[in-house]
N, C-alpha and C positions, 0 to 999 in steps of 0.2 A: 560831425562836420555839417553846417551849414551852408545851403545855399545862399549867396549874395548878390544883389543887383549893383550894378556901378562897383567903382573901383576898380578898372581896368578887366573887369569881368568881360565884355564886349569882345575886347582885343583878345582875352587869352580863345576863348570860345573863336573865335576867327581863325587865328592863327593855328588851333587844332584841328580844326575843320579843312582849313585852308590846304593846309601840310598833307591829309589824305587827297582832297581830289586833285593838289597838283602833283602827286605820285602817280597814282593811276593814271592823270592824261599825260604827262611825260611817258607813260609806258604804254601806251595806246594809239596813238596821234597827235597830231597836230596839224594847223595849219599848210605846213609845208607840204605835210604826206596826202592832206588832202588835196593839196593843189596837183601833187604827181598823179594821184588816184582818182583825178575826178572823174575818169569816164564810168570807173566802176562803182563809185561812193556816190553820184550825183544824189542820187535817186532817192537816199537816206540821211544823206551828211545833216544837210540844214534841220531835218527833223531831230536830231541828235543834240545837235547846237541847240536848238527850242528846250527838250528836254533839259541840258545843263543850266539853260539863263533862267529856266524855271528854278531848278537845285538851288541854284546861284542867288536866287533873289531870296527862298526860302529864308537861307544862314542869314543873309544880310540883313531881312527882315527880322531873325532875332537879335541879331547883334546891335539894332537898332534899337531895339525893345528893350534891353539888358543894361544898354550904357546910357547914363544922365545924359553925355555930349555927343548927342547923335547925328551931329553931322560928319564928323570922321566917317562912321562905317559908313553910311550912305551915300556919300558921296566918293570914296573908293569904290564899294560895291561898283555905283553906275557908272562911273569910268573906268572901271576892268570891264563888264560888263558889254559898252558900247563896244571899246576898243577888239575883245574878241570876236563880237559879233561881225563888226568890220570885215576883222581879219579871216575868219572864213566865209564871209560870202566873197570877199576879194580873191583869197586861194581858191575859192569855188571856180568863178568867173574866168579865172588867167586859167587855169584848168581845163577846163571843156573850151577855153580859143586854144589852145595850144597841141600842135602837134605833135609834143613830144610823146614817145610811149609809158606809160606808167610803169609799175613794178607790179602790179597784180594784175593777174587774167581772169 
């Protein structure tokens, strides 16, 4: 069995990759949870997010590397990428204004 570069090698490498870490953060967090948790998560969330768009850029960076038409992954990468980023410093924010009570103590 040979390794091969191009011919859809980029995508399947994504797409495997992909499939493990959105299992785990579906079963870990989210956006949402952080926004109810943010008095307790402040403190660590965003360093977490750093961590993952590190992970995040890693794959992306091979998948760039892998495929002849590297503007697909790259340009997915950075618009997942921005958009979650967004979204939890946005879930952060509404978070710590908001009076509600969270679900952890």
């Amino acid at each position: 069995m040979a390794f091969s570069v191009g011919d859809g090698a980029a995508v399947t490498f994504m797409v495997s990759a992909g499939v493990v870490y959105e299992v785990i953060a579906a079963c870990c967090s989210s956006p949402q949870t952080a926004q109810i948790n943010a008095d307790t998560r402040a403190s660590t969330l965003m360093k977490w997010v750093k961590i993952g768009m590190l992970q995040a850029g890693f794959f992306v960076a091979i998948a760039v590397w892998l495929d002849k038409d590297r503007w697909p992954s790259l340009l997915g990468g950075a618009l997942a990428g921005i958009i979650m980023w967004w979204s939890y410093k946005h879930a952060m924010q509404c978070g710590l204004e908001s009076a509600e009570p969270g679900t952890e103590y």
